[in-house]
C-alpha positions in Angstrom: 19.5 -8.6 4.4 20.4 -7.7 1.0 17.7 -10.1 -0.7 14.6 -8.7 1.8 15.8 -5.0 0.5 15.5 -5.4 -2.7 11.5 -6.8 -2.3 10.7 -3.3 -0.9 9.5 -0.6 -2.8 9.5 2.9 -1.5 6.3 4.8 -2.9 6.0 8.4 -2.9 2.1 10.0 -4.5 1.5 12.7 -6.3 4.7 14.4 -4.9 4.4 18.0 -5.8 7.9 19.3 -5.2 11.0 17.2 -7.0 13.5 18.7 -4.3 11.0 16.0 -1.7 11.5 13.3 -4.0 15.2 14.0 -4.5 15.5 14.0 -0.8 13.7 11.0 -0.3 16.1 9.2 -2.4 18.8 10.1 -0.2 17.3 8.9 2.6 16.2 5.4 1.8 19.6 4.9 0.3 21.3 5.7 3.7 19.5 2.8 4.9 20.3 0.6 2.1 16.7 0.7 0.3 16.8 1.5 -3.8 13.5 0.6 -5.0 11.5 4.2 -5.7 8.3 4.2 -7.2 6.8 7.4 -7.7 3.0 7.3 -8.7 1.3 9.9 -10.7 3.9 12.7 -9.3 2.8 16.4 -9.8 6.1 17.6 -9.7 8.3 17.2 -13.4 10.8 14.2 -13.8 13.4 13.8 -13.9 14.3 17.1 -12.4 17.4 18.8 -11.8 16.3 20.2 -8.4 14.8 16.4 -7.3 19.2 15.5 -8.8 20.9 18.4 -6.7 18.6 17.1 -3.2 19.6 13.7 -3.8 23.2 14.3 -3.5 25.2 11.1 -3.9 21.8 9.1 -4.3 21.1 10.1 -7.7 21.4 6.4 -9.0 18.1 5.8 -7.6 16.3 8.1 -9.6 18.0 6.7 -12.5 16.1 3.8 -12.0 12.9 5.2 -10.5 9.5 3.6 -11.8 6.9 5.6 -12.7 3.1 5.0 -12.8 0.1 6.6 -13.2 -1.5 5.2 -10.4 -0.9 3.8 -7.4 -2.8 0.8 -7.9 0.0 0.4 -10.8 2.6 1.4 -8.5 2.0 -1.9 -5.6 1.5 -4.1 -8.3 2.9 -7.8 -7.7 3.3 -6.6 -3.9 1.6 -8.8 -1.0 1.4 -6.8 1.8 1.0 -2.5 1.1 1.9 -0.1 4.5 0.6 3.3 3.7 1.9 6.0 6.2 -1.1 8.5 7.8 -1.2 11.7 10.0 -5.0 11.1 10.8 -7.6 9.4 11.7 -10.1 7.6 9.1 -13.8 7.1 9.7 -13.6 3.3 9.1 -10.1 3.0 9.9 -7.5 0.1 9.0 -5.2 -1.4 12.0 -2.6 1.5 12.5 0.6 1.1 14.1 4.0 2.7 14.7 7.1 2.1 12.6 9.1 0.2 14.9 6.1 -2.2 14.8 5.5 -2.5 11.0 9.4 -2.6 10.5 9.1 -6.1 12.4 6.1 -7.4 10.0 8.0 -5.9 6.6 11.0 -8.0 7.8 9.1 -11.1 8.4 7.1 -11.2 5.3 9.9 -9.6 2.6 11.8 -12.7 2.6 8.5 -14.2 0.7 6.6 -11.6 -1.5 6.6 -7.9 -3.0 6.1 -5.2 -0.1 5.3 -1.7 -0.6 5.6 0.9 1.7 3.4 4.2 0.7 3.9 7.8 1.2 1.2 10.5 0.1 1.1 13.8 -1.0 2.8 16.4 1.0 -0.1 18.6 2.0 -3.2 15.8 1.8 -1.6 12.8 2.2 -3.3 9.6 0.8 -6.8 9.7 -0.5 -9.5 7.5 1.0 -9.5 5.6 -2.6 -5.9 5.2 -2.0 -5.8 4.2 1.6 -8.5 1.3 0.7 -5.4 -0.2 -1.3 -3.3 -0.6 1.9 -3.6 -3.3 4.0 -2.4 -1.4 7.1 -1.4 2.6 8.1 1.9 3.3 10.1 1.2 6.4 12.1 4.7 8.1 13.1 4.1 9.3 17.2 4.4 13.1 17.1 4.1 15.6 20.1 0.8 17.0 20.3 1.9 20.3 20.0 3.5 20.2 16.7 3.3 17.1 14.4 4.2 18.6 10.9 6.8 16.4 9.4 7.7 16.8 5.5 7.8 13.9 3.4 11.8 12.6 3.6 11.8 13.5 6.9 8.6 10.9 7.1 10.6 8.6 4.9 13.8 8.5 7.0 11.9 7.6 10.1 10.4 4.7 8.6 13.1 3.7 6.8 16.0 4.2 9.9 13.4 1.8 12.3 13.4 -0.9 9.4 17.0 -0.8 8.9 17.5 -1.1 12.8 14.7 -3.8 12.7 17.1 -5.8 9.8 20.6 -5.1 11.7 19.1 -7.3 14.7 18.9 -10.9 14.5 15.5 -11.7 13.8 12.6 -9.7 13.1 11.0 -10.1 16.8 7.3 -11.1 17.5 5.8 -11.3 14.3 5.8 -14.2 12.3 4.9 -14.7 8.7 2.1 -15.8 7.1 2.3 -19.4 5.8 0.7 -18.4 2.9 1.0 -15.8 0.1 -1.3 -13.4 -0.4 -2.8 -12.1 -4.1 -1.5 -9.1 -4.9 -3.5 -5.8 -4.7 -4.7 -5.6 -8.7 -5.9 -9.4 -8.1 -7.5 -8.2 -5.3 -8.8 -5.0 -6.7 -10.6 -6.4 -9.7 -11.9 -9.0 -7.1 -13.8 -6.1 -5.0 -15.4 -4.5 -8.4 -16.5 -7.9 -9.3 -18.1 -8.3 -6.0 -19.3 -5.0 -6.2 -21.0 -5.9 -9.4 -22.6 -9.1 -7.6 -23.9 -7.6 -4.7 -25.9 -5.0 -7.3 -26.6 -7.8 -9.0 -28.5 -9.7 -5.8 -30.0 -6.4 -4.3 -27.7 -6.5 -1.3 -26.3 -3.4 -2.3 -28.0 -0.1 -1.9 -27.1 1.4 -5.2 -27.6 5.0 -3.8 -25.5 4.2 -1.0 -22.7 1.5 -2.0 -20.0 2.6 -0.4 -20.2 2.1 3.4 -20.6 -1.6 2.5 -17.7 -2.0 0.1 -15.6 -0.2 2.8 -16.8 -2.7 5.4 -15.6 -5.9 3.4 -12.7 -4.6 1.8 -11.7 -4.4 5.2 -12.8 -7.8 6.0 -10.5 -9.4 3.0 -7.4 -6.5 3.5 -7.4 -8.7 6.9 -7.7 -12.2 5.5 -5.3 -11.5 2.9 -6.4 -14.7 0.9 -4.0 -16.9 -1.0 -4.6 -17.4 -4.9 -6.7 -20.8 -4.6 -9.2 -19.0 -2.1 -9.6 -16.0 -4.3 -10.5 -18.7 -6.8 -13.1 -19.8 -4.5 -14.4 -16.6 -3.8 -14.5 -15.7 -7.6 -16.3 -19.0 -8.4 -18.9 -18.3 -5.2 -19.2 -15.0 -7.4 -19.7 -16.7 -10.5 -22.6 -18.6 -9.2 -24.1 -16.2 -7.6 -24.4 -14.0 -10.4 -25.4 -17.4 -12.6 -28.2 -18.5 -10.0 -29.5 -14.7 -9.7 -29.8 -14.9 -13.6 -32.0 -17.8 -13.2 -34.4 -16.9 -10.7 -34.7 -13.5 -12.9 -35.5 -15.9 -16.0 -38.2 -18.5 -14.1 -40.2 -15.3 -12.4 -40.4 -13.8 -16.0 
């Protein structure tokens, strides 16, 4: 249990108020989590106030990493959960905690997993959400849905720590692969951004809606590192073959 811990990272974005990130500490330790990464945080840190929410969970913001980004902040990580109040116009595959605790547990034993918090009045941006492979919604009643950002944190955290005190992880099984981390992955989509200019597929007024589409298409497919090679090369020759035919028409 100990060893599929320590591959999760705990990432908070753009936090705005220390006490939250204090708070947060204190509740991933009660559940035996100390990896926070905090990623371009508004509030100042270290803070006293973020130290006096923490309470005996200080240690972890000893150690918390820092980033500007949170592309920098799931480096190295092969599957990124990012937690949502609302719906997205091209949405990712949401589901509830108690769900993604059981695919976090089946796939920590193998690579880097990061699980994402946004900011405290706007959540993730789009940008950011793009990043994820998959949103955890947390159920709510209808009436009233306003939960702050440890509270958010403990409920994920508490269903993954149940999820880890049983046996096995349940239904989900783990890939038999391993998956290229997001900043391979990311430089992958502007490359084949760049390509699909390149060809004219792309309407350069209007690139977005596609890029959306297929990032979509890979966050699912998660490829390994020998078919991201493959998809680089089919990149590379694309680009060299459109060079070509620009070179014989002139």
């Amino acid at each position: 249990m100990d060893e599929i811990l320590q591959k999760i990272r705990i990432v908070l974005v753009g936090t705005t108020h220390p006490g939250n990130i204090g708070a947060t500490a204190r509740a991933m330790k009660v559940m035996g989590l100390e990896r926070l990464y905090l990623a371009a945080p508004q509030a100042r840190f270290p803070s006293a106030k973020a130290t006096a929410m923490a309470t005996s969970a200080d240690d972890l913001l000893e150690k918390a990493v820092v980033t500007e980004n949170l592309l920098e902040a799931i480096s190295g990580c092969g599957l990124v959960l990012g937690t949502t109040a609302r719906l997205r116009s091209l949405p990712l595959p949401v589901t509830d905690p108690r769900t993604a605790s059981r695919r976090v547990a089946a796939e920590a034993g193998t690579y880097e997993i990061a699980i994402v918090f946004g900011r405290e009045n706007s959540g993730l941006s789009n940008d950011e959400t793009r990043l994820c492979h998959q949103l955890i919604n947390i159920p709510t009643s209808r009436e009233y849905h306003s939960l702050n950002l440890a509270q958010a944190v403990q409920v994920v955290t508490y269903e993954l720590h149940m999820t880890l005190l049983g046996e096995s992880p349940g239904d989900v099984d783990p890939p038999d692969w391993v998956p290229e981390p997001a900043e391979k992955m990311e430089f992958y989509y502007q490359r084949l951004e760049q390509t699909l200019l390149a060809i004219g597929f792309m309407n350069p007024d209007q690139p977005k809606r596609l890029m959306q589409r297929l990032r979509r298409l890979y966050q699912r497919a998660r490829p390994d590192e020998n078919e991201l090679n493959i998809l680089n090369g089919i990149l590379s020759a694309t680009l060299e073959a459109a060079r070509g035919r620009r070179s014989r028409d002139n």
